[in-house]
NUNULUM-616693 format. One record per residue (C-alpha): residue in three letters; y, x, z. Coordinates in steps of 0.001 Angstrom, whole numbers, plus 500000, padded with zeros to 6 digits. Layout:
// residues N
AlaYXZ;...
// end
This chain:
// residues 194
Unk465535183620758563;Unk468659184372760797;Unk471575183140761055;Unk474897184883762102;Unk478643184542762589;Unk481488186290764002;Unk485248185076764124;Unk488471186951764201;Unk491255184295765299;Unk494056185968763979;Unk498101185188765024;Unk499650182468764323;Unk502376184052762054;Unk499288186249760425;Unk499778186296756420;Unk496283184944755342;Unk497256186791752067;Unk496150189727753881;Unk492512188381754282;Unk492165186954750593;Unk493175190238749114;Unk490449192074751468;Unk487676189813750303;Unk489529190007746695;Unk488639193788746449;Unk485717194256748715;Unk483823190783749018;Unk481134191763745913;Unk479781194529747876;Unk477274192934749469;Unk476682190509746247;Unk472784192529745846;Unk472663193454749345;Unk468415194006750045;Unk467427191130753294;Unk471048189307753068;Unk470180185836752000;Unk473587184696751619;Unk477274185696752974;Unk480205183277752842;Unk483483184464753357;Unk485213182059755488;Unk488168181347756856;Unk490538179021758615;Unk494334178669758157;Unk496422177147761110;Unk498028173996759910;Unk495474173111757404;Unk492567170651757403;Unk493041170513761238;Unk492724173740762339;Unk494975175324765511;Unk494559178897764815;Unk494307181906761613;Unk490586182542761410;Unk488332184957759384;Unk484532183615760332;Unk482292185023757840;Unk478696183368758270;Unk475372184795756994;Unk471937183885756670;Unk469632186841756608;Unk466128186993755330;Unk465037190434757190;Unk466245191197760985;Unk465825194958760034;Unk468271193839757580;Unk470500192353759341;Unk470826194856762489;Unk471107197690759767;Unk474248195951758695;Unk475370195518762188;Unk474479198786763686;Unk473689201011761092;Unk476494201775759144;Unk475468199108756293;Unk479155197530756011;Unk479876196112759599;Unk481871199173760588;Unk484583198426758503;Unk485333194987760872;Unk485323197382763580;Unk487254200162762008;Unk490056197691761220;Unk489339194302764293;Unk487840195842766586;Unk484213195230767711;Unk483866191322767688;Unk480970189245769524;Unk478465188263766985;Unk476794184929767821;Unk473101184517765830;Unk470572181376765850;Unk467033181395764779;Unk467260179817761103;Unk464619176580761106;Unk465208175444757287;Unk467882176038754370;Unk468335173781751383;Unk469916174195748172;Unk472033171370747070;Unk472510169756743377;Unk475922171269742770;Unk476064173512740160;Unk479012175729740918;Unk480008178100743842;Unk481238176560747086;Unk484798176352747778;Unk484378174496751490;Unk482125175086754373;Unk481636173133757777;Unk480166173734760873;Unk478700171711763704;Unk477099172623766626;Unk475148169775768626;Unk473427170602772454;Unk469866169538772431;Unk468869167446775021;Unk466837168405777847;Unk463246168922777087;Unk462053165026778437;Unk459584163180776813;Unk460099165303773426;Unk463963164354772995;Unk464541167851771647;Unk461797167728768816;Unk463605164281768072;Unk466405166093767876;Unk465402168808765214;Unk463544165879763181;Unk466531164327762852;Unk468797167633761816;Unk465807168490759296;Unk465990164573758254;Unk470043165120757815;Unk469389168428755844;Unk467157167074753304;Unk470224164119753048;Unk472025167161751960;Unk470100168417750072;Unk469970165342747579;Unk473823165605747623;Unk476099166874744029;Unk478190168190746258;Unk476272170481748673;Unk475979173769747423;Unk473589175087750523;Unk472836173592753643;Unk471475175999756592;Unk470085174625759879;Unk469484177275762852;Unk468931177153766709;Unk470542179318769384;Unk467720179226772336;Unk470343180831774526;Unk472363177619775020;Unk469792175309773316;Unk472169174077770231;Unk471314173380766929;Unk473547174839764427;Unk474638173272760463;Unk476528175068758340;Unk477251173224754787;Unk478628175171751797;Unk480623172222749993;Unk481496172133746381;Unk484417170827746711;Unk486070170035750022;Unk484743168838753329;Unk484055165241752848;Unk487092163109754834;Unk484075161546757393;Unk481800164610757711;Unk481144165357761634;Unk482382169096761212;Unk483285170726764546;Unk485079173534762100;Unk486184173389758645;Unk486851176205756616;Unk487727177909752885;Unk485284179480751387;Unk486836182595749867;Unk483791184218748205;Unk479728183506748066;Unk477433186786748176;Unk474010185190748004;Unk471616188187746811;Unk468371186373748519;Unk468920182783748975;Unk465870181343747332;Unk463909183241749556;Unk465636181273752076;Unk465541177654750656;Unk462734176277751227;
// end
């Protein structure tokens, strides 16, 4: 599994609208996309749940690298962020472990954290992970976790979560970023959850 995201920070005086009507008309086109595990159309608006800036994150967990660099690179849908953003940096992580959470209908909030791993003394970072993986299966018990993905960028040794919430971010959640989910493609997930 692989995890990705991008993020668009948009102007402050950007009409959101614009964003919600995009994902309005084309967010079920990757809804059976072959190697996508799951898509979430996220987004930030400045002012709201504490965020500074107009954001358009989209995060994905993908099943099949072929997959996912076809969607990046050859022409399977990425070229329309391009077309109309501009090329963006697209940060991935290495997925360790998704769960699927008890609630029963689509997500409406997401959070992210990222947390540095220590350095690699006396086995701090496999504490570390045992603890995320211990956190994640917390989450997974949860009615209001809809999915819960765990990842790891070796680059800058960080462990990524990303929670799809039911409802919204719970008030004493440790999110570094909160965000509205606008839409949920999820074609492959159980071959994801594991």
């Amino acid at each position: 599994m692989f995890a990705m995201q991008y993020s668009l920070t948009l102007p402050a005086d950007y009409d959101m609208g614009i964003i919600r009507d995009r994902v309005r008309r084309n967010g079920h086109a990757l809804d059976n996309r072959a190697g996508l595990a799951l898509k979430a159309y996220l987004i930030r608006s400045r002012g709201i749940d504490g965020s500074q800036v107009n954001q358009y994150a989209p995060f994905y967990l993908w099943n099949s690298a072929a997959a996912m660099t076809h969607f990046l690179i050859g022409g399977g849908g990425f070229q329309n962020i391009v077309r109309d953003f501009g090329r963006p940096p697209v940060s991935q992580w290495t997925g360790i472990a998704t769960v699927r959470g008890r609630a029963a209908g689509p997500p409406v909030a997401a959070s992210r954290r990222i947390t540095a791993l220590p350095q690699p003394t006396h086995g701090d970072a496999a504490v570390s992970i045992d603890d995320a993986l211990a956190e994640l299966r917390t989450l997974a018990d949860s009615r209001d976790v809809h999915t819960a993905a765990l990842a790891f960028d070796p680059r800058d040794w960080q462990l990524l979560l990303v929670t799809l919430w039911a409802d919204q971010v719970p008030a004493n959640d440790p999110a570094d970023d909160r965000y509205e989910v606008l839409h949920l493609s999820a074609p492959e997930l159980a071959l994801a959850v594991q």
